[in-house]
C-alpha positions as a printed NumPy array, in Angstrom:
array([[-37.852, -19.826,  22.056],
       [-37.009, -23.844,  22.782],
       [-34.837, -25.346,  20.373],
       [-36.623, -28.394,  18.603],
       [-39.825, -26.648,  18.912],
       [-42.382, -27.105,  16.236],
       [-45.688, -25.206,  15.574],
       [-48.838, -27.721,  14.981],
       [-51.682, -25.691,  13.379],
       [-55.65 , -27.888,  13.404],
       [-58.27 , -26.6  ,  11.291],
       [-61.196, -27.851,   9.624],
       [-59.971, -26.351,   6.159],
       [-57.118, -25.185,   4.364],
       [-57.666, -21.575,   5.429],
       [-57.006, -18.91 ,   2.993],
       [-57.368, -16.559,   5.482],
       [-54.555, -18.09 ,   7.544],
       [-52.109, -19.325,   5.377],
       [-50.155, -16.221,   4.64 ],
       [-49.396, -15.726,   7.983],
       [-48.426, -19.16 ,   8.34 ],
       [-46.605, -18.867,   5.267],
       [-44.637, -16.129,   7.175],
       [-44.054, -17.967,  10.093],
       [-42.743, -21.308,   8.981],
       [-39.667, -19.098,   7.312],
       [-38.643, -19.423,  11.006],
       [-39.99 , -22.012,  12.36 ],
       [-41.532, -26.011,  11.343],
       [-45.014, -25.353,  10.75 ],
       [-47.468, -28.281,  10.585],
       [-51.081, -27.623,   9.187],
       [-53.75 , -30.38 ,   9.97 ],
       [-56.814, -30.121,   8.095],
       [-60.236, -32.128,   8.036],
       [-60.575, -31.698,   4.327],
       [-59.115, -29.386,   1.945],
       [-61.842, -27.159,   0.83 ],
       [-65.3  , -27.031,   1.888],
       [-68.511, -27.338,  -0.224],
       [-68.977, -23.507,   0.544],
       [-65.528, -22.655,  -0.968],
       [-65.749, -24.679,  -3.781],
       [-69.124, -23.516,  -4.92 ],
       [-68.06 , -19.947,  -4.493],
       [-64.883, -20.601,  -6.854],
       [-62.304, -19.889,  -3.907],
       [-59.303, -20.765,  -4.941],
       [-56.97 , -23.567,  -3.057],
       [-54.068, -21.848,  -1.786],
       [-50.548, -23.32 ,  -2.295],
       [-48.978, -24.274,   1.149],
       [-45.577, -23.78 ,   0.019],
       [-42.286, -25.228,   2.814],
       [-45.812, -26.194,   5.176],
       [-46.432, -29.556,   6.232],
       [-49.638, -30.911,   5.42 ],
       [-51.971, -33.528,   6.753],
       [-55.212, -34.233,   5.421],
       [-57.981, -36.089,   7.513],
       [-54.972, -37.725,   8.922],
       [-55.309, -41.88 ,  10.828],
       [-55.364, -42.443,  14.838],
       [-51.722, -43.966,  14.231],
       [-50.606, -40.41 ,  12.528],
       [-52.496, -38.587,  14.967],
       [-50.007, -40.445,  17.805],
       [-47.026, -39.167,  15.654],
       [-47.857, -35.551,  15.736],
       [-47.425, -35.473,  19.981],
       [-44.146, -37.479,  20.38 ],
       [-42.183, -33.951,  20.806],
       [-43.332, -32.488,  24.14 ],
       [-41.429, -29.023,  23.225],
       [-44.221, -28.454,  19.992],
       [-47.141, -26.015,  20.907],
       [-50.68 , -27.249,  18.987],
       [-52.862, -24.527,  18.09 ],
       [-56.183, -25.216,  17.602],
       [-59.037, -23.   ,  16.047],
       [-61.778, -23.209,  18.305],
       [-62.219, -26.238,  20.77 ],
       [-64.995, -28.378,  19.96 ],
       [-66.643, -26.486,  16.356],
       [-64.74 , -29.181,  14.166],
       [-64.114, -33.046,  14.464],
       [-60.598, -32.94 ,  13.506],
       [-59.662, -30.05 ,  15.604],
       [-61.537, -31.68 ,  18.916],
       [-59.975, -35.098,  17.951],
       [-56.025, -32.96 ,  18.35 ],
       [-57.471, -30.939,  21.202],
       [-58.814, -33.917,  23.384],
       [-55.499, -35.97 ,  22.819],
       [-53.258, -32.755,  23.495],
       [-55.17 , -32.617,  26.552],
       [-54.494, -36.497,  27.591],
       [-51.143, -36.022,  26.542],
       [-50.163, -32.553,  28.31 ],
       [-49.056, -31.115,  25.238],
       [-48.793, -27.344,  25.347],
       [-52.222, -26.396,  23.87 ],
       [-53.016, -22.329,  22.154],
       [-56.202, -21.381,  20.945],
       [-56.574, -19.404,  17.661],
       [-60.368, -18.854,  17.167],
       [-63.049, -16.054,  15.991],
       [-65.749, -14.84 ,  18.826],
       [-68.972, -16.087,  18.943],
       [-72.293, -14.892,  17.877],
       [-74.557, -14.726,  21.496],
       [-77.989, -13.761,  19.728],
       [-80.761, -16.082,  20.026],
       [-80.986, -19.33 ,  22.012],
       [-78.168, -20.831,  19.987],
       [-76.042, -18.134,  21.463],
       [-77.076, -19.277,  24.984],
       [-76.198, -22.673,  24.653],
       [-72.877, -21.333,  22.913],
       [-72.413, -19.177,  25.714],
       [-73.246, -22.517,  28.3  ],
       [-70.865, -24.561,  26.436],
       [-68.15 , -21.794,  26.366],
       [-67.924, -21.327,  29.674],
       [-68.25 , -25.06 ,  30.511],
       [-65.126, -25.845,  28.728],
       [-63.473, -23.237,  29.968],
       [-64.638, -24.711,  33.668],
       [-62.509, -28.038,  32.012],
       [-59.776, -26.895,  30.143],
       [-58.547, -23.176,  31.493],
       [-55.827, -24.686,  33.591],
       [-54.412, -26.792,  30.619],
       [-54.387, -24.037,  27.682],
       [-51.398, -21.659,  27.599],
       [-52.355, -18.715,  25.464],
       [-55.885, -18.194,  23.516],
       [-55.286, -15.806,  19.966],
       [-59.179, -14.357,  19.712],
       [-59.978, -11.954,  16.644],
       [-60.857,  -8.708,  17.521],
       [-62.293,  -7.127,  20.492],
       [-65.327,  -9.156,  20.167],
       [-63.07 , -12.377,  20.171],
       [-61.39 , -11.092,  23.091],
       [-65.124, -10.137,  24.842],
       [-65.99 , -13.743,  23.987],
       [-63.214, -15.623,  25.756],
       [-63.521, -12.858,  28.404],
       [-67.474, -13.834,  28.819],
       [-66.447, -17.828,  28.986],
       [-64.268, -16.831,  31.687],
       [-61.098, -17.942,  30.374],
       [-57.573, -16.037,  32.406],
       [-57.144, -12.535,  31.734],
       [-53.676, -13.093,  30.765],
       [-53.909, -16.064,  28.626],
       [-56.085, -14.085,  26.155],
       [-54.156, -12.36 ,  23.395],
       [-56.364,  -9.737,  20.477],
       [-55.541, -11.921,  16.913],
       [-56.799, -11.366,  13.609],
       [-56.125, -12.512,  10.093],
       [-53.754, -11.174,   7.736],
       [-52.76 , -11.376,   3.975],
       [-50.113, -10.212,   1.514],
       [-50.124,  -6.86 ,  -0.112],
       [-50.943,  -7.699,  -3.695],
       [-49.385,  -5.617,  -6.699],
       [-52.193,  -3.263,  -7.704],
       [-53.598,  -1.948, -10.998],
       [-55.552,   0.532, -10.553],
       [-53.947,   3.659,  -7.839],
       [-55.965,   6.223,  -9.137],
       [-59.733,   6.288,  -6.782],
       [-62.68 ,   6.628,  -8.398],
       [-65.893,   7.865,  -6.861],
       [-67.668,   4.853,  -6.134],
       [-68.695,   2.343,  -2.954],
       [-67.822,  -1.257,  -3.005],
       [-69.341,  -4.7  ,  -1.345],
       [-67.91 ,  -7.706,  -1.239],
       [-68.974, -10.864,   0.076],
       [-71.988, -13.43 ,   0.401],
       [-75.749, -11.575,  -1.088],
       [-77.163, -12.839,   2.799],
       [-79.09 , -11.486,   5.108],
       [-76.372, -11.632,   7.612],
       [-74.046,  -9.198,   5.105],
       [-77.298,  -6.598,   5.136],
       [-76.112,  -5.995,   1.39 ],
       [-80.265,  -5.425,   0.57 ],
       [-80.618,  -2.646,   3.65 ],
       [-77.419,  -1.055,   2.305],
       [-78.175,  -1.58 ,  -1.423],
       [-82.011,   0.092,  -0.454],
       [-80.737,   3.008,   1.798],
       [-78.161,   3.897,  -1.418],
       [-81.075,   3.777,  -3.874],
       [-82.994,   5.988,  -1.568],
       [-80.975,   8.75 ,  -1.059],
       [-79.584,   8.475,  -4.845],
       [-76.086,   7.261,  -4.001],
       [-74.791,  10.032,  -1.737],
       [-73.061,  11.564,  -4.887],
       [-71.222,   8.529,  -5.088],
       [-71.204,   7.477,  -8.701],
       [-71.885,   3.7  ,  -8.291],
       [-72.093,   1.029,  -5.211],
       [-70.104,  -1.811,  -6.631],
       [-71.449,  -5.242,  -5.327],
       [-69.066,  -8.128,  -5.588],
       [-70.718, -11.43 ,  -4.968],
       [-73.782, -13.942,  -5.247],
       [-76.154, -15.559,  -3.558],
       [-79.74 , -15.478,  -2.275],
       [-81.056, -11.819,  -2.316],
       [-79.684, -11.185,  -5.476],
       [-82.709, -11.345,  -7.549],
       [-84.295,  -8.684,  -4.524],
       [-81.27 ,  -6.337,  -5.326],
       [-81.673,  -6.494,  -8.618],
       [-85.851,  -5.266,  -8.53 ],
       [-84.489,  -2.199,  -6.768],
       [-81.284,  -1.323,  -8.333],
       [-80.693,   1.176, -11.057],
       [-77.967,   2.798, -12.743],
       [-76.037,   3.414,  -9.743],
       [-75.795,   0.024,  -8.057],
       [-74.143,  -2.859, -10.22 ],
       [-74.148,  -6.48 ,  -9.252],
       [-70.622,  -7.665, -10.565],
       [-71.129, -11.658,  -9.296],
       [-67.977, -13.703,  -8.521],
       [-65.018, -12.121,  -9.773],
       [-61.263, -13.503,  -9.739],
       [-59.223, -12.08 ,  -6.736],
       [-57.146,  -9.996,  -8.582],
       [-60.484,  -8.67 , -10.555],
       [-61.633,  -8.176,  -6.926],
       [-58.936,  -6.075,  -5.5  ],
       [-58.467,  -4.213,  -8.382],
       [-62.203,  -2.564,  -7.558],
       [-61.156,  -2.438,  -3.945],
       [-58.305,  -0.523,  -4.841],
       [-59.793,   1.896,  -7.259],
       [-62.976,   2.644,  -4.633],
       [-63.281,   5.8  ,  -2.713],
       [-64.925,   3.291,  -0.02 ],
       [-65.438,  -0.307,   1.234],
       [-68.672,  -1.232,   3.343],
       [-69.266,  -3.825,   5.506],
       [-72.732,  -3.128,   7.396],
       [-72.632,  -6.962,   8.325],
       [-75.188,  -8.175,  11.285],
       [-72.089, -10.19 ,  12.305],
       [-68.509, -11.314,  10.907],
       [-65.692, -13.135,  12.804],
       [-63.511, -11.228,  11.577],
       [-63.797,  -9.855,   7.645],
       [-60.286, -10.433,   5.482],
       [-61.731,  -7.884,   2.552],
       [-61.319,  -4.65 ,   5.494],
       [-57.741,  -6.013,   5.43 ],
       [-57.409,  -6.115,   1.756],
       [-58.512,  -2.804,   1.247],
       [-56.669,  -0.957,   3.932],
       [-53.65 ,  -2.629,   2.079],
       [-54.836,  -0.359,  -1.136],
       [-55.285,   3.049,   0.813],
       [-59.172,   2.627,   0.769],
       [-61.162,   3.446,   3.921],
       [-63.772,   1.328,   5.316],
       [-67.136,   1.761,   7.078],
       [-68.66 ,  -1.992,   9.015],
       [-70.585,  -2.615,  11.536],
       [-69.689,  -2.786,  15.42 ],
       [-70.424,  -6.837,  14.936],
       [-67.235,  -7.079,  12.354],
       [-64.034,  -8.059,  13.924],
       [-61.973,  -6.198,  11.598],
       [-63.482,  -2.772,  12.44 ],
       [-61.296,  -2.827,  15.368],
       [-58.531,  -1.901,  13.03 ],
       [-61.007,   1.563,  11.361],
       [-59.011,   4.14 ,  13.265],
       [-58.38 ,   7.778,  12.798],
       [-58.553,   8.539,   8.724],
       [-58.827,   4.729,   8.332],
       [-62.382,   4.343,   8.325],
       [-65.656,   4.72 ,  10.934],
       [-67.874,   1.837,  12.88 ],
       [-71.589,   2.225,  12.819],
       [-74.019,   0.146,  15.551],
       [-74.812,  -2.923,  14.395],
       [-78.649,  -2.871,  12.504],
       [-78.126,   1.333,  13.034],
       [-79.006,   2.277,   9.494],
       [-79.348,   5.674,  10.197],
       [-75.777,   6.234,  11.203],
       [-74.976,   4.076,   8.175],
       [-76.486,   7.053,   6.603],
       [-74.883,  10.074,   8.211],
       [-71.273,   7.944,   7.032],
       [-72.089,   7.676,   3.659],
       [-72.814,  11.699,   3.764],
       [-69.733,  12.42 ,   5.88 ],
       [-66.89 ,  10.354,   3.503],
       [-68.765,  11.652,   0.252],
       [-68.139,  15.058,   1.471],
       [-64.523,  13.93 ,   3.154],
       [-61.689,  15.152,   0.856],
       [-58.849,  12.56 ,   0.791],
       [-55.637,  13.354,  -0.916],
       [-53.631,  10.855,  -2.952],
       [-51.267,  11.147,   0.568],
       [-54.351,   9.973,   2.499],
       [-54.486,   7.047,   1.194],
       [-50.564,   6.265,   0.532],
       [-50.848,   6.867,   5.016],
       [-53.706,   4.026,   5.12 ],
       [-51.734,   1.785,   2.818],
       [-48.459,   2.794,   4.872],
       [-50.011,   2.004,   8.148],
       [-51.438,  -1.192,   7.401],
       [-47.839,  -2.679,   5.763],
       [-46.423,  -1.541,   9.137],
       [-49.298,  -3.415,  10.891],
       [-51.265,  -5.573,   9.602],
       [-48.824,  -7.669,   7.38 ],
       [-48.341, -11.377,   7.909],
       [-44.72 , -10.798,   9.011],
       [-45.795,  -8.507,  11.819],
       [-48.355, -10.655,  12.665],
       [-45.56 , -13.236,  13.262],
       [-43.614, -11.121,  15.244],
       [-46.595, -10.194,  17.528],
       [-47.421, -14.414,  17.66 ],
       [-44.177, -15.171,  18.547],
       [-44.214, -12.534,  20.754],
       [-47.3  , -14.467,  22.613],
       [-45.456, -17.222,  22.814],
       [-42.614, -15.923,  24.821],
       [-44.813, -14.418,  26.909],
       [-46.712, -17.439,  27.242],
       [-44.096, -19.668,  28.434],
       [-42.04 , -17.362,  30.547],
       [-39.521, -15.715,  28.166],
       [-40.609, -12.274,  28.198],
       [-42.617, -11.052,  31.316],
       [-44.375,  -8.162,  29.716],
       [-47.754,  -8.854,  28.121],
       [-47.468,  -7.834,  23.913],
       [-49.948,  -5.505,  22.55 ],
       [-51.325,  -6.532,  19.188],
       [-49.608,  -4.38 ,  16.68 ],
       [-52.934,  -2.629,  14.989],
       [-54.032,  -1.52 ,  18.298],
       [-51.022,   0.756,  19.599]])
């Protein structure tokens, strides 16, 4: 690694999905974190909590002049998250470019589907037409963020599997009950209705209850259908959150499509298995006793999973191996190791290509 070297983070938020890892990383290094705005309107009507940014440097919606300051050191690497999706981060990008900073991109894959995919997929592969020769490493979560920087046609080499990663919280509850839980947004996109429907009609798979942790538009359409075995919790706390994670037999994420999906992470961290969809990021990490993937939309296979881990005997060192395996690799220290691990790679330290941690 070059002495003097700092690490220059853009986003268009302060990320809590990121900042544990970057947390971890600026024990060894200077970590700067540019944001557009602190929280978005999203976040704050969902009750998300702003996370503390601890020895991290911050910059908020920072001035042209302050911009200048953050590229005097030619030795720092910028890491952007995505290219052009946010002002801020394009505004860093476009001047890193002028300047002939050394540029990384951290960034989730994209959804093709629909005519808004094509022009995503035009616009992808445009930039990369532009920019490929002046980025040094691209960070894409999961194999479909890897597929999507593979599509725009970005070097082979250059493009490194990512993900996001949080701390292992303390947990209540060890003992697992037997009962399903959902988190996230009540949206189409989530399929929570399909799932919540398929439960109801095959009376819960001898699963006591499907847990549903979260608000928003198809609520009231849950609701009409559910019945004794299918609660609607709303917005809990985190720690409320987890502590149902924890005590479930199962997590589900049957989303249409998710970047990435921070809640598989939090409850392989509590020994709980996890079915989601081939469109989630994060099933890349459902492995051996871990968990299964289902096809995207494929509600039938949904169905033959929720038979198969109702009927799957897991023993209390079942899920102590889940919980084991994902402090050995998913954690945002290892995650640090494997990033810095990129960047030797990327700038001609080490001449062997690292393999993402989660993944060997």
């Amino acid at each position: 690694m070059v002495q003097g070297m700092n690490f220059i983070f853009w986003q268009n938020i302060l990320s809590p999905h990121q900042i544990d890892f970057l947390h971890s990383l600026s024990k060894r290094y200077s970590v700067t974190l540019v944001v557009e705005t602190i929280q978005d309107e999203y976040r704050k009507k969902d009750g998300w909590e702003i996370p503390n940014i601890g020895s991290i440097d911050l910059i908020v919606n920072p001035s042209n002049d302050e911009i200048v300051k953050l590229f005097k050191n030619k030795e720092d690497i910028h890491v952007f998250s995505g290219i052009s999706a946010y002002p801020i981060v394009y505004r860093g990008f476009k001047k890193a470019i002028k300047n002939k900073s050394r540029i990384g991109i951290l960034s989730e894959p994209i959804n093709f589907t629909g005519y808004k995919g094509f022009f995503k997929l035009l616009r992808g592969k445009y930039q990369c037409l532009r920019f490929n020769k002046n980025i040094d490493f691209i960070a894409a979560t999961g194999d479909l963020g890897v597929k999507t920087y593979n599509k725009f046609g970005y070097s082979v080499n250059k493009i490194f599997q990512w993900g996001y990663f949080v701390k292992q919280k303390t947990f209540k509850i060890l003992e697992k009950e037997n009962s399903v839980a959902f988190v996230g947004q009540l949206i189409n996109r989530k399929q929570i209705f399909p799932l919540a429907r398929i439960f109801l009609t095959n009376n819960g798979y001898g699963f006591k209850k499907l847990n549903i942790i979260g608000k928003g538009p198809q609520e009231q359409s849950i609701k009409a259908i559910s019945s004794d075995n299918i609660e609607l919790l709303g917005r809990l706390s985190n720690n409320e959150t987890l502590d149902i994670i924890s005590s479930s037999k199962l997590l589900i994420l049957p989303s249409l499509f998710d970047g990435w999906g921070v809640v598989v992470n939090e409850a392989l961290l509590s020994g709980t298995p996890v079915i989601a969809s081939s469109n989630v990021g994060a099933s890349v990490l459902l492995k051996e006793n871990r968990g299964d993937i289902f096809e995207v939309g494929n509600l039938k296979q949904l169905d033959h999973l929720l038979y198969k881990w109702y009927n799957k005997i897991m023993s209390k060192e079942d899920y102590d191996s889940i919980q084991n395996w994902a402090k050995k690799s998913i954690s945002p220290e290892i995650a640090t190791d494997y990033f810095l691990k990129i960047i030797d790679y990327s700038y001609g330290a080490k001449k062997e290509k690292p393999e993402a941690p989660w993944i060997r």
